[in-house]
C-alpha positions in Angstrom: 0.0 0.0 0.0 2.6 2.3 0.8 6.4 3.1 0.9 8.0 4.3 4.2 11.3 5.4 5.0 12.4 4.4 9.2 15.4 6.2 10.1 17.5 4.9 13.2 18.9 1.5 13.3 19.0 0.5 17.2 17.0 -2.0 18.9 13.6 0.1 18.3 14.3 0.5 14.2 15.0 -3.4 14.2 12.2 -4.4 15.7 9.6 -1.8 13.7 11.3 -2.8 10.0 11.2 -6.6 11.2 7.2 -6.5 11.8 6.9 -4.0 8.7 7.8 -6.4 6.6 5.6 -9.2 8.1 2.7 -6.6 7.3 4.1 -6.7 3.1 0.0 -5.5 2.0 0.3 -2.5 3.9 4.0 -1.4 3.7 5.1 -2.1 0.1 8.3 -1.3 0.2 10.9 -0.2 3.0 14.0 1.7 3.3 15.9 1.9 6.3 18.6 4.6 6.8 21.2 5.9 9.7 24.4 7.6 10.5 26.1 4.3 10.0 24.8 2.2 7.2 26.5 -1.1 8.6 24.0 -1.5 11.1 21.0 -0.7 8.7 22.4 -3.9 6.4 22.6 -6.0 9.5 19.0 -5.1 10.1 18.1 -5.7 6.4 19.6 -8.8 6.5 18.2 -10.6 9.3 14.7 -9.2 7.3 15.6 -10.8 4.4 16.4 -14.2 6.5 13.6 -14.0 8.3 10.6 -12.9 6.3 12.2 -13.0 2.3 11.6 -9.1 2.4 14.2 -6.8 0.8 14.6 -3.1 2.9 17.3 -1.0 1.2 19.6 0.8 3.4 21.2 4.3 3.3 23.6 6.4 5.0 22.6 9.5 6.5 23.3 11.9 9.1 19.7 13.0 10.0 21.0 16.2 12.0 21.8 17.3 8.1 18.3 18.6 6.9 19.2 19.2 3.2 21.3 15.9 3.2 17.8 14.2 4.3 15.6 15.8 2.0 17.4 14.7 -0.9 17.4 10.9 0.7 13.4 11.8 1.1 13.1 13.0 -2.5 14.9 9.9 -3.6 13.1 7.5 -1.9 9.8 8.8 -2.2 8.3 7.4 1.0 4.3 8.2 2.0 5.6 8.6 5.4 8.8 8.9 7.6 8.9 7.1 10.5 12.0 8.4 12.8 13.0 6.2 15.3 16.6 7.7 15.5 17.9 10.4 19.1 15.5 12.8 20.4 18.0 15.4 19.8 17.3 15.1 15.8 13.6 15.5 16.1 13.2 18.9 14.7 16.0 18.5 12.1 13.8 15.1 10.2 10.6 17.4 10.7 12.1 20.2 8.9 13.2 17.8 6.0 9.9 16.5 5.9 8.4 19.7 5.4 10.5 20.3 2.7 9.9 17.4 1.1 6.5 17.3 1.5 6.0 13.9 3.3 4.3 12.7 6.8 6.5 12.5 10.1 5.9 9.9 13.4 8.3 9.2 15.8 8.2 7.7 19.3 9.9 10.2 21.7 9.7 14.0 22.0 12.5 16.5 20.9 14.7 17.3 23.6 17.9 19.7 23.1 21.4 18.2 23.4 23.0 20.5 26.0 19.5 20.5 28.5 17.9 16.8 29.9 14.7 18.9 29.4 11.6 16.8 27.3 9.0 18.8 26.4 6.3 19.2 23.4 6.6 23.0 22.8 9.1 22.8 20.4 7.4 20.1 18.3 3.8 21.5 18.9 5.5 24.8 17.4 5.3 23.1 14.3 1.3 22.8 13.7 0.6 25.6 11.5 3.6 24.8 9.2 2.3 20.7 9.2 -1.3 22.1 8.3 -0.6 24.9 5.8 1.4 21.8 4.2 -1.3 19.4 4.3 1.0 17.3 5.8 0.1 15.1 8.9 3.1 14.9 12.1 2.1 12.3 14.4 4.4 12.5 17.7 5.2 9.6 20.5 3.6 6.2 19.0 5.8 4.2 21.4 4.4 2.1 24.6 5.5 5.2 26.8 4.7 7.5 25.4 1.9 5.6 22.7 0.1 2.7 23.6 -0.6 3.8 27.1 -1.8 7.2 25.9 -4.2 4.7 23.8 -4.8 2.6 26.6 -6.2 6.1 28.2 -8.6 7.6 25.5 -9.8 3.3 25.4 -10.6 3.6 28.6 -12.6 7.1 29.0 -14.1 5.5 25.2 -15.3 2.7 26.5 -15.7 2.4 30.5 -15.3 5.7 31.6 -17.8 9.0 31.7 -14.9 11.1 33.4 -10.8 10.0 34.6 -10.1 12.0 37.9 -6.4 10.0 38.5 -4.1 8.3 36.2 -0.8 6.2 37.2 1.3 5.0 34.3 3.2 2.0 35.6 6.5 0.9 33.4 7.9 -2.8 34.9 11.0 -4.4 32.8 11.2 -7.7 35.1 14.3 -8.5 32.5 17.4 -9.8 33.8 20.4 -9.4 31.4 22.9 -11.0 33.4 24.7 -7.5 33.4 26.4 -5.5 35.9 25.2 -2.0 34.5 23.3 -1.3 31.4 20.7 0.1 29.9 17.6 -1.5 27.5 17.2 1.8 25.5 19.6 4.0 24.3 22.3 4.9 27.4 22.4 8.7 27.0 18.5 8.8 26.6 18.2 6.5 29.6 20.4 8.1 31.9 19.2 11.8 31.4 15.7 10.7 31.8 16.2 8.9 34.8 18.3 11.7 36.5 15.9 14.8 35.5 14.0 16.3 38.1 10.3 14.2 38.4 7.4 16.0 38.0 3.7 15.2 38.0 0.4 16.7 37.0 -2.4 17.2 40.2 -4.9 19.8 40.4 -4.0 21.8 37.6 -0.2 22.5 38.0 2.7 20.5 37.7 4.0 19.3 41.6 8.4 18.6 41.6 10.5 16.5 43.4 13.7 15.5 43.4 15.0 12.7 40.8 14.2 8.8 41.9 13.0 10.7 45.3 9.7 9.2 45.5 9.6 5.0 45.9 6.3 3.2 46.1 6.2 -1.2 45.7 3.4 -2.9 43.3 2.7 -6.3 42.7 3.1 -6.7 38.5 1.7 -9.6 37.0 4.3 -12.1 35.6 7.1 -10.3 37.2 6.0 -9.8 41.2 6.6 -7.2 43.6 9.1 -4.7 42.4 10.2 -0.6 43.3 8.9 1.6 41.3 10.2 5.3 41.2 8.1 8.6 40.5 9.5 10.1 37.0 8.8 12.7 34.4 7.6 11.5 31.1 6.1 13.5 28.2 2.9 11.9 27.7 2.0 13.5 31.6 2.1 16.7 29.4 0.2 15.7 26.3 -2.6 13.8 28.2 -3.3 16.7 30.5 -3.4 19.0 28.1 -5.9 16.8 25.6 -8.0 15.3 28.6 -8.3 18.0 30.7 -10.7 16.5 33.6 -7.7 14.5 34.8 -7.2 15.8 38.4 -3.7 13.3 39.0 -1.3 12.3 36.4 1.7 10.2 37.4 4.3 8.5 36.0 6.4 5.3 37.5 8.8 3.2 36.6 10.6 0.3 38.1 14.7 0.0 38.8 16.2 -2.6 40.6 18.7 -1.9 44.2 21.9 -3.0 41.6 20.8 -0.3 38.9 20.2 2.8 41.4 23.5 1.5 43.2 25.4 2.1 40.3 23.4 5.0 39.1 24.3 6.8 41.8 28.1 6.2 42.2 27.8 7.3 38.4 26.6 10.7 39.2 28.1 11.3 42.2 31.7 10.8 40.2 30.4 13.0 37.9 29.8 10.1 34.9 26.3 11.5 34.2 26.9 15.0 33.7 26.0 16.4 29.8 28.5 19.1 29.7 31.6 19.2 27.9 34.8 18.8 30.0 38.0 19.1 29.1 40.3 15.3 28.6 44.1 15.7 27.4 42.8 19.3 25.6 39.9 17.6 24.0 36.5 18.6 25.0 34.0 15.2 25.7 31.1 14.6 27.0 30.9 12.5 30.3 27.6 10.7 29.3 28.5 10.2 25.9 31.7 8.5 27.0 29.8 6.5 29.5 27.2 5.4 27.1 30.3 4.2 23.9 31.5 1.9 27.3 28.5 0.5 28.2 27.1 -2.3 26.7 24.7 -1.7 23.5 21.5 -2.2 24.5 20.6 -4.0 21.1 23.3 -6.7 22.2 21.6 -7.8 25.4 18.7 -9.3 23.4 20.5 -12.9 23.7 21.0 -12.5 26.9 17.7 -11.0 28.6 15.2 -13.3 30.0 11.5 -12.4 31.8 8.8 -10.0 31.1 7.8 -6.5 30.9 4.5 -5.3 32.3 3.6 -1.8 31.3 -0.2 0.0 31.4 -2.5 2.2 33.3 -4.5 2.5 36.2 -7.7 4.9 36.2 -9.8 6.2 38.7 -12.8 8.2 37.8 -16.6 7.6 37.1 -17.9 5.1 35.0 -20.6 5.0 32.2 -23.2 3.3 35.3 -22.3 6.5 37.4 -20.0 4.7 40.0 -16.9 5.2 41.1 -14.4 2.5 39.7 -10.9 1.4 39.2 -9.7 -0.3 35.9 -6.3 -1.8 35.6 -5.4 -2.1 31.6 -1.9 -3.5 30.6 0.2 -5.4 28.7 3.0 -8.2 29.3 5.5 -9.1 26.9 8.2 -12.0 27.5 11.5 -10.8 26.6 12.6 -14.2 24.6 9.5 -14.5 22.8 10.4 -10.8 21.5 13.9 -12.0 20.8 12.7 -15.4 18.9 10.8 -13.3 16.6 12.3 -10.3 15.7 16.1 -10.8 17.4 15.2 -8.1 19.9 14.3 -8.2 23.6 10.7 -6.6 24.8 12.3 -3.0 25.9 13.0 -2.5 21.6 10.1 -5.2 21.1 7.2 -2.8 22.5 8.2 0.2 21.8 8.9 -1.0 18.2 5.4 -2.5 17.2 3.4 0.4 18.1 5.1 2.3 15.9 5.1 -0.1 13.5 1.0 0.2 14.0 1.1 3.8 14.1 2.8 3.9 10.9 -0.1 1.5 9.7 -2.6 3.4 10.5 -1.4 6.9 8.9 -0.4 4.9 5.5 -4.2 3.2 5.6 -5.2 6.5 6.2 -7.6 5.6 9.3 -5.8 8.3 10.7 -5.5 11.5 9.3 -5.1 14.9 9.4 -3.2 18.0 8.5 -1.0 19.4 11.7 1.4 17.7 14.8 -0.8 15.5 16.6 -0.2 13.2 20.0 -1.6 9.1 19.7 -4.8 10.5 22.2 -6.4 12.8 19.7 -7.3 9.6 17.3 -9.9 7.0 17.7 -7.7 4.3 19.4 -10.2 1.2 18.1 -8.1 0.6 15.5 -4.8 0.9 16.9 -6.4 -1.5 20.1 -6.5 -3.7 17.9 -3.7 -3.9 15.9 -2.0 -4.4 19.2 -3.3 -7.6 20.0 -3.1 -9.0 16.3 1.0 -8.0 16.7 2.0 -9.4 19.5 1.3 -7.2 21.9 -2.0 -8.8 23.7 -3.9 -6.5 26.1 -6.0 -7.1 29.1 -8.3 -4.6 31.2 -9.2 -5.9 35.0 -11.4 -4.2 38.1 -9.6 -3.3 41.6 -10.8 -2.6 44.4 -10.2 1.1 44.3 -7.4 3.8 43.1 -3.6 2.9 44.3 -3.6 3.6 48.0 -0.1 6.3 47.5 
């Protein structure tokens, strides 16, 4: 049906281009490009062992909008899906604006000298997206994505009015690692060290980072810590849905991760300024990251479940009070036999290989930068249980007692 171009060829780009081209009737052809093109054939290959499909690879530093726009001319994709660094948002936004072609990505722009996530600058964009007729569709991940889905599912379908929303992000992986990362290690680190911040009652309530510690029971995983954290969907959702009193965020890190977190920072490992090494200026994180194992590489390796979703509190289409617990578990070796990827790169990899679907089907559409809650999630619902990531919604006994 249509040609796409995915730029970014980590764990996230694997998985999306291996489950793009099990889906050959809707994505016709695929090309696959990133700053180092060895990767991108490593990808292709493995899609051509796997599934007989051919994805052509290109070289391209994305950062370089007039560089990209000639790639996006050439290849003359419906869509560009980038699943490359935050950092080069804006810059593969531009180029699709100049080359007339529809954006998604999974993660929000954040600047390179600043651990500071935001919309603005990418919600900046909506007059220049609609004046071109062009559709931008930002954050179809799991977090942010699906569980912005699993939200507007719920207030569709069970819920007259949300009052309180807890995101809760379990990886019950165990890599056999000392100290890494399942996503990108800069990405990672700088989100986990940024200040927390949570929506209630109409402004935004700080504390200090991995400050706040509550336990919860997962499903397939058990009882595990889970820290209060910042993430950009908080901002989307409470700007889209309004009525929402609460918004929180939480994600679980084992005692071994925070332990070495912390020495980390502490030595000074973590910081994002440039310092000064034998008259050359580097970057302690981006040192840290090129010596810490690549998160694409632990896929072998990784065994146990994620369990990500959302709990809601509001009133319910019968008037009452209620509680619904929607989520998702995903076994990291199943994700590996398939697509040679653990579940981290595995779920946030399928949504956007569904959100890519459903802008090239055209089931959603529009002219402007949009978040995944503004659509009708039906589709994308179920998309997500025909792809391998099932879903299941269950009753508590009331909201989360912290």
């Amino acid at each position: 049906m249509s040609r796409v171009l995915v730029i970014g060829a980590g764990g996230v780009g694997s998985v999306a281009v291996h489950k793009m081209a099990m889906n050959a009737d809707i994505f016709t052809h695929i090309s696959l490009a990133s700053r180092t093109k060895s990767k991108c054939d490593a990808i292709a290959a493995s899609v051509k062992e796997r599934t007989g499909v051919v994805v052509d690879t290109y070289e391209i530093d994305a950062e370089e909008v007039p560089a990209l726009t000639r790639l996006i001319e050439k290849v003359q994709p419906a869509l560009v899906v980038n699943l490359a660094l935050p950092y080069q948002d804006l810059a593969i936004m531009d180029a699709c604006l100049a080359a007339g072609v529809h954006y998604m990505d999974t993660a929000n722009y954040e600047p390179k000298d600043e651990a500071k996530f935001e919309y603005h600058w990418q919600w900046a964009y909506q007059d220049r997206f609609k004046d071109a007729g062009l559709m931008a569709l930002l954050g179809s991940g799991f977090d942010p994505g699906v569980t912005s889905v699993f939200t507007t599912y719920l207030k569709k379908h069970h819920f007259e009015r949300i009052d309180t929303l807890d995101i809760l992000d379990c990886n019950g992986g165990d890599h056999g690692q000392a100290f890494a990362t399942n996503f990108n290690p800069e990405i990672n680190i700088r989100e986990v060290t940024a200040v927390a911040r949570h929506w209630e009652n109409g402004d935004w309530v700080e504390t200090p980072p991995m400050s706040v510690k509550q336990s919860f029971d997962f499903e397939a995983v058990g009882p595990k810590n889970m820290y209060l954290m910042y993430h950009e969907e908080i901002e989307s959702l409470k700007t889209h849905l309004p009525e929402i009193k609460r918004i929180r965020f939480w994600m679980t890190f084992g005692d071994e991760y925070i332990k070495h977190l912390t020495v980390l920072q502490n030595v000074g490992m973590t910081r994002i300024d440039p310092v000064k090494y034998q008259g050359v200026e580097i970057i302690p994180l981006q040192f840290l990251k090129a010596v810490l194992p690549e998160p694409a590489s632990l896929g072998p390796t990784t065994k146990g479940k994620t369990n990500i979703g959302c709990i809601a509190t509001g009133i319910g289409k019968d008037g009452k009070e209620k509680t619904l617990y929607i989520y998702n578990i995903c076994d990291h070796e199943d994700a590996y036999a398939e697509t040679g990827n653990q579940a981290v790169s595995y779920t946030t990899g399928v949504p956007a290989m569904i959100g890519a679907a459903l802008i090239v089907k055209g089931l959603w559409r529009g002219h402007g930068v949009y978040n995944m809650e503004q659509f009708n999630p039906d589709p994308f619902m179920e998309m997500l249980n025909q792809h391998g990531l099932p879903w299941q919604v269950k009753e508590l006994d009331g909201p989360l007692d912290f």
